[in-house]
C-alpha positions as CSV (number, residue, x, y, z in Angstrom):
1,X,96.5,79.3,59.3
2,X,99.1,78.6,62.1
3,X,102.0,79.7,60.1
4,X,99.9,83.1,60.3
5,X,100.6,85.1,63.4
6,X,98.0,87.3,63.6
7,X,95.4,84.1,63.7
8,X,97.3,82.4,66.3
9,X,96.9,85.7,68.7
10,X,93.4,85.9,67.6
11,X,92.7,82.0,68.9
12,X,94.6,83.0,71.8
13,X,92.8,85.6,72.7
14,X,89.2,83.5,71.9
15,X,90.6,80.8,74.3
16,X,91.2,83.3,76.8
17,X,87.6,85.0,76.2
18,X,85.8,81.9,76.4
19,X,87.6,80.5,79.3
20,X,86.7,83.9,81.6
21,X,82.9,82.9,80.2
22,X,83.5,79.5,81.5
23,X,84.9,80.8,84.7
24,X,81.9,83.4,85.3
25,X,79.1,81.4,84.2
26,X,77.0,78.3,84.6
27,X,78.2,74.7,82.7
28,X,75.0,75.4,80.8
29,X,75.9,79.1,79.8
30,X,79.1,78.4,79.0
31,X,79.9,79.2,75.0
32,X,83.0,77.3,75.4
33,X,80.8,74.2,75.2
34,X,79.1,75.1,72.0
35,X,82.0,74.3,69.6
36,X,83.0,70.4,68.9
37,X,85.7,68.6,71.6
38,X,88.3,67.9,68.6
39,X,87.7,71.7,68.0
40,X,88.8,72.9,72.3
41,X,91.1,70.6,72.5
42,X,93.2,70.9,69.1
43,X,93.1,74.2,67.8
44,X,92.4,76.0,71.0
45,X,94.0,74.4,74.2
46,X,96.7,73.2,72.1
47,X,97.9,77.1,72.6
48,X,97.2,77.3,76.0
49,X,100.4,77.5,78.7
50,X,101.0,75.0,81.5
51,X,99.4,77.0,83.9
52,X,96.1,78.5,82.2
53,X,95.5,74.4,80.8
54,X,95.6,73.7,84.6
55,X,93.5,76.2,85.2
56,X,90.6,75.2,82.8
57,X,90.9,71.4,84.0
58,X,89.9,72.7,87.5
59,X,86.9,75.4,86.6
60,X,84.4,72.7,86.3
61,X,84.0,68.9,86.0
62,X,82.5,69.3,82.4
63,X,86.2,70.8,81.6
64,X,88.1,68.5,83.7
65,X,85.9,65.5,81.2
66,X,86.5,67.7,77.9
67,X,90.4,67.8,78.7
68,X,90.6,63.7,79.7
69,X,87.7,63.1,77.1
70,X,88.4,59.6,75.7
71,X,88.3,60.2,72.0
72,X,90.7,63.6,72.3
73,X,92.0,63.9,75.6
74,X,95.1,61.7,75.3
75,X,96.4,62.8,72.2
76,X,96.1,66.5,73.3
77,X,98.2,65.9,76.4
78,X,100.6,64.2,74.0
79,X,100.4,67.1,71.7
80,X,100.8,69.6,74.6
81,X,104.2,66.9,76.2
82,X,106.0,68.0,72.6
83,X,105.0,71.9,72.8
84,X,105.4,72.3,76.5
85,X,108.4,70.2,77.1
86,X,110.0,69.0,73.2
87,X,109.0,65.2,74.1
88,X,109.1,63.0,71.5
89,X,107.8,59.8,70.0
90,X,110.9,58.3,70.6
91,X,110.9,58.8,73.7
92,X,108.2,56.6,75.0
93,X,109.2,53.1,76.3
94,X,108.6,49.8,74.7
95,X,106.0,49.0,77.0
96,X,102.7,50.2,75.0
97,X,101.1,53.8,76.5
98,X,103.6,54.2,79.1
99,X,106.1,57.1,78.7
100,X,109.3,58.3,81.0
101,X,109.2,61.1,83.7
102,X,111.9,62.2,85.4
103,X,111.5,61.2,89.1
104,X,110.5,64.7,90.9
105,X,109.4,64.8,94.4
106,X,107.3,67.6,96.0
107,X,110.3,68.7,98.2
108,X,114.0,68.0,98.1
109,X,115.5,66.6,101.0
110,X,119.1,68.5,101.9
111,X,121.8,67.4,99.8
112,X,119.9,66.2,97.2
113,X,119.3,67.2,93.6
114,X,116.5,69.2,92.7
115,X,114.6,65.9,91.6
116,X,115.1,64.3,95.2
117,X,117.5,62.3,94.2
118,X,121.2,61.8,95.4
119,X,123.0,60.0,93.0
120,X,125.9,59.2,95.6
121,X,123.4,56.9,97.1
122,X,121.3,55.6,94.5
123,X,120.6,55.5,90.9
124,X,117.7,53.8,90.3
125,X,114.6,56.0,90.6
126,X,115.8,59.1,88.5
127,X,113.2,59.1,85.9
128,X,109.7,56.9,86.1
129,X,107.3,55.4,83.6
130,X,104.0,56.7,83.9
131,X,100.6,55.6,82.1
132,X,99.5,58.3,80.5
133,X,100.7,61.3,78.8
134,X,98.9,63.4,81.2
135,X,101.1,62.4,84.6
136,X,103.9,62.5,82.2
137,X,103.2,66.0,81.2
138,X,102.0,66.8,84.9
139,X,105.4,65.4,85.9
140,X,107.6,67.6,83.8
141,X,105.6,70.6,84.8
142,X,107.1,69.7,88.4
143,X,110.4,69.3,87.8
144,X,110.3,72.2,85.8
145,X,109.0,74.3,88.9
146,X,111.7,71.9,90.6
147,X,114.2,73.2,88.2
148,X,113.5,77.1,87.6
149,X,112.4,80.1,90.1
150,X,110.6,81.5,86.7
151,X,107.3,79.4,86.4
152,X,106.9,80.5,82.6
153,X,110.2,78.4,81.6
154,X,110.0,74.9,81.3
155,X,112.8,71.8,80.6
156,X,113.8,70.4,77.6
157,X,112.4,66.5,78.5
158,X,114.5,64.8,75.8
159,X,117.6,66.6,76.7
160,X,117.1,65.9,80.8
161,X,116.4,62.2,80.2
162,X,119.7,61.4,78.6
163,X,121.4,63.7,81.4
164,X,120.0,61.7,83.7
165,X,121.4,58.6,81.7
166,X,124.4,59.8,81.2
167,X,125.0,60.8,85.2
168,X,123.2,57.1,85.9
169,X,126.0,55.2,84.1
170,X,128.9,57.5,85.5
171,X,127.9,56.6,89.2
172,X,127.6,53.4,88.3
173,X,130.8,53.3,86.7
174,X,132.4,55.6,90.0
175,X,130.7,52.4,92.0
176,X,132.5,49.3,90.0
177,X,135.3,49.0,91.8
178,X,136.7,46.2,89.5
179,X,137.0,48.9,87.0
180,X,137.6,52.3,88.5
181,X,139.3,51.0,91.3
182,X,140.2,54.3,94.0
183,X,139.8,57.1,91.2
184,X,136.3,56.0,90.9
185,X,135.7,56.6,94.5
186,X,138.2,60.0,94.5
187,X,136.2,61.2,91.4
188,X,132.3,60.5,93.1
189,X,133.7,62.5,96.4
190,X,134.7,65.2,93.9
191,X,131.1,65.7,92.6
192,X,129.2,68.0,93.1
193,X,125.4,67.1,94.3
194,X,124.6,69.1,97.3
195,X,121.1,70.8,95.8
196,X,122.9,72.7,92.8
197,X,120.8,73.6,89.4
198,X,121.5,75.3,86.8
199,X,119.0,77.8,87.9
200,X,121.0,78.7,91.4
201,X,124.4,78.5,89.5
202,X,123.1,81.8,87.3
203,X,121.8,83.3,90.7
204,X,124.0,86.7,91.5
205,X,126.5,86.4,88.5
206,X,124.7,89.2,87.1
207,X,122.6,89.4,83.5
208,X,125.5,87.9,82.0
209,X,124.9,84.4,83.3
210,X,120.8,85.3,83.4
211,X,121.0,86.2,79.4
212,X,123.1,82.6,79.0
213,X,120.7,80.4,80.8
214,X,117.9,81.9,78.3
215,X,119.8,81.0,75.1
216,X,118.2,77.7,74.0
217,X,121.2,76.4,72.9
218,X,121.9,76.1,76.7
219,X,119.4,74.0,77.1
220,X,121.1,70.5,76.9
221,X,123.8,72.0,79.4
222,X,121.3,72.7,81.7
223,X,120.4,69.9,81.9
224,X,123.6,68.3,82.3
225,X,124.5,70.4,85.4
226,X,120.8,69.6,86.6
227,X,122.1,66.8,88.6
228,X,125.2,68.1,89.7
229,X,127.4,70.5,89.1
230,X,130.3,69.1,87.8
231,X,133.4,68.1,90.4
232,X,134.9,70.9,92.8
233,X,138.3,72.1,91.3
234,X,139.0,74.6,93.8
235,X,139.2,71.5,96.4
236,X,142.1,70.3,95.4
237,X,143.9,69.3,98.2
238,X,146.6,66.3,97.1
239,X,148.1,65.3,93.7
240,X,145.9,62.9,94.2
241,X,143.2,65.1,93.6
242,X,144.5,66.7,90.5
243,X,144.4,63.0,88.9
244,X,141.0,62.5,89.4
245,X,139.4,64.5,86.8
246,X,136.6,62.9,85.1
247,X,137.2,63.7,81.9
248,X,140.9,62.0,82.0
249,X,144.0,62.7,80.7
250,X,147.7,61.4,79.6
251,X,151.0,61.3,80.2
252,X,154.2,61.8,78.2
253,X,158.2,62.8,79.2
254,X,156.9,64.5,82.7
255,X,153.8,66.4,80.7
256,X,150.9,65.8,83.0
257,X,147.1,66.3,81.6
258,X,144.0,65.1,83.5
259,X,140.8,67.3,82.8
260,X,138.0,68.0,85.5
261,X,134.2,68.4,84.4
262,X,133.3,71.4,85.7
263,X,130.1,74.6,85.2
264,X,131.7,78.3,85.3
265,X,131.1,81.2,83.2
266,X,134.3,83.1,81.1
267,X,133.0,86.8,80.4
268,X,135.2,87.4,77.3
269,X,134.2,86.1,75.0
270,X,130.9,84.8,76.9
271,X,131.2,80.9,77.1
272,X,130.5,78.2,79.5
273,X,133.7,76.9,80.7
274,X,132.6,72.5,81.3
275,X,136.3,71.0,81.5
276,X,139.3,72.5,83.1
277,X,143.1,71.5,83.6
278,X,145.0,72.4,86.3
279,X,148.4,69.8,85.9
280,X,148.5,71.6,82.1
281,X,147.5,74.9,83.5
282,X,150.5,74.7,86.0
283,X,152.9,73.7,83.3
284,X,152.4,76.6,80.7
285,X,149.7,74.5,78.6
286,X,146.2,75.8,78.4
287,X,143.4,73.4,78.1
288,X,140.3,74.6,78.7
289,X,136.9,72.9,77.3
290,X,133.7,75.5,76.5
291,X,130.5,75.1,75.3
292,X,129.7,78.2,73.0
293,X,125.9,79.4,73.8
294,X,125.4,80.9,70.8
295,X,125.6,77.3,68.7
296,X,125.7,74.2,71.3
297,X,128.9,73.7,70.0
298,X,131.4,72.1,72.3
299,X,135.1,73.6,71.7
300,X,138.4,72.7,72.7
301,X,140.6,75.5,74.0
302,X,144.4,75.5,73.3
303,X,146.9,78.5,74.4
304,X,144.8,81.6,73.6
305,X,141.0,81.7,74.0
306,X,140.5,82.0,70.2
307,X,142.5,78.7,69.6
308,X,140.0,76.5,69.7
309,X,138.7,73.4,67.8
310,X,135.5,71.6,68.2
311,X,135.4,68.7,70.5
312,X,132.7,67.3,68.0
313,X,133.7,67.0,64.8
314,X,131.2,66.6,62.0
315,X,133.4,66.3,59.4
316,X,131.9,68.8,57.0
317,X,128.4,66.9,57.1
318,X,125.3,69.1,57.7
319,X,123.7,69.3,60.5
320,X,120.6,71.1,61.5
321,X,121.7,72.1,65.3
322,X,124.7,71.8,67.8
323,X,122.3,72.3,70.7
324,X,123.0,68.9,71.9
325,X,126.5,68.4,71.1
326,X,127.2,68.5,75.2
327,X,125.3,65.7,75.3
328,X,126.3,63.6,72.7
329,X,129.9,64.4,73.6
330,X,129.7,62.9,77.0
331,X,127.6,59.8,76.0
332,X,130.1,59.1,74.0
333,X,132.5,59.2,76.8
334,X,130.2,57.5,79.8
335,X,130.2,55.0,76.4
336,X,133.6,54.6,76.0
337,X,134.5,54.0,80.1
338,X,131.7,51.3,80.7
339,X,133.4,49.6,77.4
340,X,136.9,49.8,78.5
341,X,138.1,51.5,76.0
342,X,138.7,54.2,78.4
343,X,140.4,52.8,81.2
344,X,142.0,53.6,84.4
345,X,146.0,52.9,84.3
346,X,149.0,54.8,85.7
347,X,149.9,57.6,84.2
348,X,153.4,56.9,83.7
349,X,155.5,54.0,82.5
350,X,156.1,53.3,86.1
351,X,153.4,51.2,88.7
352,X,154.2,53.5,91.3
353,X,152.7,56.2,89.2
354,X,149.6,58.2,90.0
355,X,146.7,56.6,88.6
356,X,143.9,58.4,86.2
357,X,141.3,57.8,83.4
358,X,143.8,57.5,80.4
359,X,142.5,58.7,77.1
360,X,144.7,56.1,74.9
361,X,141.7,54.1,73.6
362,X,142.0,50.0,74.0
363,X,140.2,47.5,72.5
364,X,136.9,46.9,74.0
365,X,136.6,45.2,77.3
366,X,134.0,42.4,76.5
367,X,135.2,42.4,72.4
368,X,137.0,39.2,71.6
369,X,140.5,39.6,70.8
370,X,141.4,40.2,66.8
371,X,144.9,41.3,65.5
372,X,144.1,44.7,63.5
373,X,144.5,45.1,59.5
374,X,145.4,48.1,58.3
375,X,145.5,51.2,60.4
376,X,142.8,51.4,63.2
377,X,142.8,53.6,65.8
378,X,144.0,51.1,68.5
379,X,146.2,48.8,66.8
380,X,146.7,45.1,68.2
381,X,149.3,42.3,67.2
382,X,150.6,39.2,68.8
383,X,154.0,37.8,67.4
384,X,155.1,34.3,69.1
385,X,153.4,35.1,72.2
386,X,154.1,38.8,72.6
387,X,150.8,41.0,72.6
388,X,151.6,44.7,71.6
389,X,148.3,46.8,71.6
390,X,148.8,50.6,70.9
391,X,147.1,54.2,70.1
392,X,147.3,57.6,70.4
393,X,146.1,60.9,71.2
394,X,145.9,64.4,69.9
395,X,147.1,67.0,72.2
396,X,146.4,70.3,70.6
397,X,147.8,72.4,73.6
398,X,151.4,70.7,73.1
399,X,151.4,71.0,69.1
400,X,154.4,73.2,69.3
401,X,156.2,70.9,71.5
402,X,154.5,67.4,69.8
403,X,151.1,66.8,68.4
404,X,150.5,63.6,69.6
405,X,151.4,61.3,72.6
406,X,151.0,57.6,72.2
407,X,150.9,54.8,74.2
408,X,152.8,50.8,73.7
409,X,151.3,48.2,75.9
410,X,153.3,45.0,75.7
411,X,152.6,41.5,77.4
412,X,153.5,38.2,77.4
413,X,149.9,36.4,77.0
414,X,148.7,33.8,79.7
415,X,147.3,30.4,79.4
416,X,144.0,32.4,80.0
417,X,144.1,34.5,77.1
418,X,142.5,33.1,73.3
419,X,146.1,33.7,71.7
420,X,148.1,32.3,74.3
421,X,151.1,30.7,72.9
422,X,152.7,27.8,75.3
423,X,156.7,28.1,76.1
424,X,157.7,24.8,74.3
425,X,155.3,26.4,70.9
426,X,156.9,29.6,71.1
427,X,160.6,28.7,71.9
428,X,161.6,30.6,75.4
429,X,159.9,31.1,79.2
430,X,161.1,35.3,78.9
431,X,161.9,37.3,76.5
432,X,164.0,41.1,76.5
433,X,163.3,44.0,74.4
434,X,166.4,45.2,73.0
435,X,165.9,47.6,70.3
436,X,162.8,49.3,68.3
437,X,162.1,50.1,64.7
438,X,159.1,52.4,63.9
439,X,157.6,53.8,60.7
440,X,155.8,57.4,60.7
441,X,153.8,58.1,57.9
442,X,152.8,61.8,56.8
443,X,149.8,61.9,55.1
444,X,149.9,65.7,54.0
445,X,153.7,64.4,52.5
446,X,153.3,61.2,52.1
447,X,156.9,60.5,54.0
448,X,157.7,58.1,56.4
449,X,160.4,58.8,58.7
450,X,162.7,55.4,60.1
451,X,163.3,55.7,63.2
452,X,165.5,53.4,65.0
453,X,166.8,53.1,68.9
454,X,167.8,50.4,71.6
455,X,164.8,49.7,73.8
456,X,162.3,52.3,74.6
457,X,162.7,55.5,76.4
458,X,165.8,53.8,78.4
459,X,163.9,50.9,79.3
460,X,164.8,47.5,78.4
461,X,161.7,45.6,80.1
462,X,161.8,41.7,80.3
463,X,159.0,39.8,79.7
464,X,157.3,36.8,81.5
465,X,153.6,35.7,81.8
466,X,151.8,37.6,84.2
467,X,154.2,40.7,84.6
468,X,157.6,41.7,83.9
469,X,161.0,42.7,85.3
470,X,162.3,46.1,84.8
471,X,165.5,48.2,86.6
472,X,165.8,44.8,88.7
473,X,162.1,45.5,89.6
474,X,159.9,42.7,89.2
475,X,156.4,43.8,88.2
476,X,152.4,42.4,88.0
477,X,150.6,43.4,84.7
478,X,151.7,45.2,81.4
479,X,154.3,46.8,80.7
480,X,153.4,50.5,79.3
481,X,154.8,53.1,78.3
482,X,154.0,57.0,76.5
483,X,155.6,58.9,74.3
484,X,155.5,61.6,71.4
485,X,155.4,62.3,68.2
486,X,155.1,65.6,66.1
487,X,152.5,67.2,64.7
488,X,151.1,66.2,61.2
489,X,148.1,69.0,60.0
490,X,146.8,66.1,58.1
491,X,147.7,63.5,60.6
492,X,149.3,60.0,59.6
493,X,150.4,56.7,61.2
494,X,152.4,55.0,63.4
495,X,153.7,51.3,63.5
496,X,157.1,49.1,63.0
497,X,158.5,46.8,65.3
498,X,160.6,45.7,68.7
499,X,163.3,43.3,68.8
500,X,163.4,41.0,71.7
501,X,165.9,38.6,73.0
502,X,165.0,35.1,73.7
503,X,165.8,34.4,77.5
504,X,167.4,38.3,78.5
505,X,170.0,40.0,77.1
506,X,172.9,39.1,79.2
507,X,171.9,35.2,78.9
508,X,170.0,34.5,75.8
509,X,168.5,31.3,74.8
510,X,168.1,31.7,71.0
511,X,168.1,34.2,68.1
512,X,166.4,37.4,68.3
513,X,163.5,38.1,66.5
514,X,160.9,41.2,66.0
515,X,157.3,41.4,67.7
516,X,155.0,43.4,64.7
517,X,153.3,46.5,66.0
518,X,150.5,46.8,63.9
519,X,150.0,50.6,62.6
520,X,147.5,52.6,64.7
521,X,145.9,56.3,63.1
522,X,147.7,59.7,64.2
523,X,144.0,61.6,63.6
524,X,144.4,65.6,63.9
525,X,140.3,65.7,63.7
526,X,139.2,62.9,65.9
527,X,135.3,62.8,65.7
528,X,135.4,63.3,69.4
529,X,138.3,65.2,71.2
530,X,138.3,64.7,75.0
């Protein structure tokens, strides 16, 4: 019968009838008491809205017991936590009866989110565990009140609990100075959190923006931008600045990308524009990153607006909905920074480069070193000491140019590291790179292309634990360095080798001899595309 329409308006209107009885009549007089609890509580109330279910608690203390009755009361409000505000099973915590809440106070302080929370000063309290579905339900009524001007709409609770994970573990990561260093700090000051919603972000941008906060395949992005609204663009003040785009970027023979999370609205075609560019806007490359509001799908935007390729690739399987793709493409990402691989490096082959989030994936941070077999996505190999790690990156708004820009990391290990090699064991205290030798495979042909050249990009770096010397520079850390390689529409692989000289070129101590670079994936369709 609930498939039927015309019976659900007929209970709706019974519930409403017998809840204006209640109202104007006695506890005794009431009809509503006449019919069996399991009967109010699961075919009736269950169609009642936040407010009228409110209402009925409060006409009478024989409705307050019916709607908290022992044998029904609980599973209703867990019934009505699903319909009100899609919460789930899964969901609830691993402590028994307790489920999460986001943590909503009656009224926000200034400069705080809309939940009371300012995520520049602490992280801990954005969502609660409460003991009963009912305070869970009655706390996502209040933030959504919190949330919307228009009482009848209500937040998604699934889709507002992982935004508040995801912006938990990005402060968090903006706060660990071991690993985000300045741009950590650069990016938090760029956020956002001053008392924006979603709600106030549609407010006097017309029905365009009132028609897209409606769609409900907005619904994950709102609540995203709940907690903030992304990082100011238009504050750009420095260079500095322009590298400190959350979303990250790359580097490659003076092309510049580093991509800023942002909430605006393009009004042709009608999208949400989430990530913006301004080093490739300011160099004749458009990357722009949208969310479409008619599917949830998250799109990559390359030269014109109808270039485009989704930012989460399914790979042809089925899925029922791209309503949370937003949010599954930025867990990934929070993922892939608190991991390591996402990092922040110089952008540029030289230390005295700017610094960002780079996009070249690394091994993992905590992951034990392995060499890599066959061709991975970061590639890592270690020949008589020499550590070459390596990947790349598909830059879809350079494909005329290149289609890909890679990055070479190359280090002599330390007696700290599991594959260090001692100077006696591996014949020499430094070590020169003199030439290269790489391999480019094209899957669509099949063809590898030989390419052979003395050193790399006219650098001839010269290895020694800890750091390296390069241009008479003596330098801390790893040597780095970017380059390109063309595009493949099926993509390919990349690998080969570098010859170094024992000692330096000018004085060498012993033969020379070639330092493997494993082969790394060239991927056109990356699952995720940031």
């Amino acid at each position: 019968q609930r498939e039927n329409n015309r019976d659900i308006q007929h209970r709706i209107l019974l519930v409403i009838d017998l809840f204006v009885a209640t109202m104007a009549s006695t506890e005794e007089e009431s009809p509503l008491f006449s019919l069996p609890a399991s009967i109010i509580c699961f075919s009736l109330c269950h169609f009642l809205e936040p407010n009228d279910i409110l209402a009925l608690r409060a006409a009478s203390t024989r409705t307050l017991k019916l709607l908290h009755d022992e044998e029904h009361g609980e599973e209703l409000w867990k019934i009505l936590l699903h319909r009100h505000f899609g919460y789930f099973d899964d969901e609830s915590t691993n402590v028994p009866a307790t489920f999460k809440a986001l943590n909503v106070v009656e009224k926000s302080p200034t400069s705080m989110s809309v939940f009371g929370v300012d995520p520049r000063i602490s992280t801990n309290d954005l969502w609660i565990e409460t003991p009963s579905a009912f305070l869970a339900w009655k706390q996502w009524l209040k933030a959504s009140y919190a949330f919307y001007e228009n009482k009848e709409l209500r937040v998604h609770a699934p889709f507002f609990l992982r935004a508040a994970r995801f912006w938990k573990r990005i402060f968090q990561w903006c706060d660990d100075g071991a690993n985000s260093g300045a741009i950590g700090q650069r990016i938090k000051q760029s956020l956002d959190c001053d008392g924006w919603n979603f709600n106030s972000w549609c407010r006097g941008r017309g029905d365009a923006a009132r028609e897209l906060r409606s769609k409900p395949s907005t619904k994950a992005c709102q609540a995203v931008y709940s907690f903030c609204g992304g990082q100011r663009v238009q504050a750009l003040r420095n260079i500095d600045d322009a590298f400190a785009g959350l979303m990250g970027g790359y580097q490659a023979y003076g092309y510049y990308s580093c991509c800023h999370l942002i909430c605006d609205i393009l009004q042709s075609p009608s999208k949400i524009l989430i990530g913006t560019c301004p080093l490739s806007r300011s160099q004749g490359m458009n990357k722009l990153i949208v969310l479409d509001p008619d599917t949830g799908e998250v799109q990559y935007i390359f030269g014109r607006l109808s270039d485009c390729q989704n930012a989460v690739n399914t790979h042809g399987a089925q899925v029922s909905s791209h309503s949370d793709d937003i949010l599954v493409w930025l867990e990934e990402y929070s993922d892939r920074l608190q991991s390591g691989i996402f990092n922040v490096g110089v952008m540029g082959s030289s230390p005295e480069d700017p610094q960002a989030i780079t996009l070249f994936p690394r091994i993992p941070r905590n992951s034990a070193p392995f060499i890599t077999e066959g061709i991975q996505r970061v590639s890592r190999a270690v020949t008589r000491g020499v550590e070459v790690v390596a990947s790349g990156v598909y830059v879809p708004q350079a494909s005329r140019q290149f289609g890909f820009i890679y990055s070479i990391r190359v280090r002599l290990l330390t007696p700290q590291d599991a594959d260090y090699v001692p100077a006696s064991a591996r014949g020499f205290l430094t070590c020169q790179l003199r030439s290269r030798h790489w391999r480019i495979t094209n899957d669509a042909t099949g063809q590898t292309d030989q390419v052979d050249g003395d050193g790399v990009i006219g650098m001839y770096p010269l290895l020694m634990e800890g750091g390296y010397i390069e241009n008479d520079e003596e330098c801390n850390g790893v040597f780095q360095y970017q380059s390109c390689t063309g595009q493949m529409e099926r993509g390919g692989s990349f690998g080969g080798h570098m010859r170094f000289v024992p000692g330096s070129i000018q004085s060498p101590s012993g033969n020379s001899f070639d330092v493997e670079l494993n082969p790394f994936a060239l991927d056109p369709n990356p699952v995720f595309l940031y």
